[in-house]
MIDO-977612 format. One record per residue: x, y, z of N, C-alpha, C in turn; residue in three letters; residue number from 0. Coordinates in steps of 0.2 Angstrom, whole numbers. Layout:
 n.east n.north  n.up ca.east ca.north ca.up c.east c.north  c.up   r   k
      X       Y     Z       X        Y     Z      X       Y     Z ALA NUM
...
//
This chain:
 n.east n.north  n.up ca.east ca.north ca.up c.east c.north  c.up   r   k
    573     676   802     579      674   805    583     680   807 UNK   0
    584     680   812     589      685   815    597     683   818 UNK   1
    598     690   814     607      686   814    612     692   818 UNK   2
    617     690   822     619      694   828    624     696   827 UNK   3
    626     701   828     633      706   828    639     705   830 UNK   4
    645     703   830     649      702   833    651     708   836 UNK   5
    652     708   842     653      714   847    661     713   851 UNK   6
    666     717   850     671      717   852    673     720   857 UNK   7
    676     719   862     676      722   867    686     721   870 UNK   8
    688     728   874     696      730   876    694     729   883 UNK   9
    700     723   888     698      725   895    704     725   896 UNK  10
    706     730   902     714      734   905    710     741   909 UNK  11
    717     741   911     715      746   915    715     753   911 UNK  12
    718     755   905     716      760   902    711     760   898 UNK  13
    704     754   895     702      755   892    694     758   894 UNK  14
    691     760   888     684      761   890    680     756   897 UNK  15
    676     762   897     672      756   904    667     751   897 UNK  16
    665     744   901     660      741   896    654     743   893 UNK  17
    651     749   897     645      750   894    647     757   889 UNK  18
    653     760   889     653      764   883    660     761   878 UNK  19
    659     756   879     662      750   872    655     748   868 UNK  20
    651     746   872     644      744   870    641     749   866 UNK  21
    641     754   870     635      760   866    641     760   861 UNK  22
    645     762   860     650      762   854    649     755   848 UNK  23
    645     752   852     642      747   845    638     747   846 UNK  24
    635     751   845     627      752   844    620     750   850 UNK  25
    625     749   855     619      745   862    618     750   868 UNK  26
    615     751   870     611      754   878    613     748   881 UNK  27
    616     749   890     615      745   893    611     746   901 UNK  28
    608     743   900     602      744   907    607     742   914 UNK  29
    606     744   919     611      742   925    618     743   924 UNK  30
    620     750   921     627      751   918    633     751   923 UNK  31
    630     754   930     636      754   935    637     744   937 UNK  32
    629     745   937     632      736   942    639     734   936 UNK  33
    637     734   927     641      730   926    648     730   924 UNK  34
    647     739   923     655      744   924    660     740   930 UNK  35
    654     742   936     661      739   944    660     730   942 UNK  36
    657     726   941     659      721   940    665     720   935 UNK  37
    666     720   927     671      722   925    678     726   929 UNK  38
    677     730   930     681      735   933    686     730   941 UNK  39
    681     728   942     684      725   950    687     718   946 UNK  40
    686     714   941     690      709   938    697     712   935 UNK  41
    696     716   932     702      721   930    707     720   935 UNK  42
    706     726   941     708      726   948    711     720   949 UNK  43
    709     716   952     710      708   952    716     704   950 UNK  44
    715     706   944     720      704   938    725     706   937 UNK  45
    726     712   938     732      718   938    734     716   944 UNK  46
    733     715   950     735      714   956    738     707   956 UNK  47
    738     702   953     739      695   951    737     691   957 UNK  48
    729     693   958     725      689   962    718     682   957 UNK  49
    720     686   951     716      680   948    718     679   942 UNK  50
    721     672   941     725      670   936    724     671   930 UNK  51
    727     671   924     723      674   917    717     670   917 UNK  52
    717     662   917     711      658   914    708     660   918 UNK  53
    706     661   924     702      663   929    699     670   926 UNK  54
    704     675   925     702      682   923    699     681   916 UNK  55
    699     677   912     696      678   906    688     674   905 UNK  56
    690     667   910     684      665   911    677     670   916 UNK  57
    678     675   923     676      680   924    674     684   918 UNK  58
    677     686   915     675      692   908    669     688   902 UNK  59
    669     682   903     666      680   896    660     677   901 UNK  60
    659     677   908     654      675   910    651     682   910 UNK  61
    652     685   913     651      696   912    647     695   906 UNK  62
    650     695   901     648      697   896    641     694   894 UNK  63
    641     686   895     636      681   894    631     684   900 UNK  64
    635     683   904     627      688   911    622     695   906 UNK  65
    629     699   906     625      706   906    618     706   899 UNK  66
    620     702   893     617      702   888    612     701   888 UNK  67
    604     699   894     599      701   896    599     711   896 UNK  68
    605     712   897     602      720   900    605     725   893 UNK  69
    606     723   887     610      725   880    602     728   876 UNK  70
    603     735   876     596      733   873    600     737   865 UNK  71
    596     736   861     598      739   854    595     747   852 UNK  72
    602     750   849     601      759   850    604     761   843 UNK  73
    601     767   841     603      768   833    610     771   836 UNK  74
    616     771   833     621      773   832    622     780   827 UNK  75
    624     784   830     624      792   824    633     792   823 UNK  76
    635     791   816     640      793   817    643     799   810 UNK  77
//
């Protein structure tokens, strides 16, 4: 039985990009720019008041649920 990590994630315009939030929980992510500018351009979006919170929030938790094909698991040294 494999049991899954809750992974936490900051989005704004001052935070890490997605894929070094990830590796900061222990994940590699494969296609890290596609999913950086993806992220990054909802951000844009959002601060611009082109896409309404539920709008912005439902974008980020589809992000999230897309990229997780491309999450692969990495030893964390800290």
């Amino acid at each position: 039985m494999r049991t899954e990590n809750k992974v936490f994630f900051s989005f704004g315009a001052l935070s890490d990009d997605f894929s070094a939030q990830l590796k900061q929980q222990g994940y590699e992510l494969k296609n890290k720019e596609k999913w950086d500018k993806a992220v990054f351009s909802t951000v844009y979006l959002h601060i611009h008041d082109i896409l309404t919170d539920s709008r912005y929030d439902e974008c980020l938790n589809r992000i999230i649920k897309k990229s997780k094909v491309d999450w692969l698991n990495s030893e964390v040294e800290e």
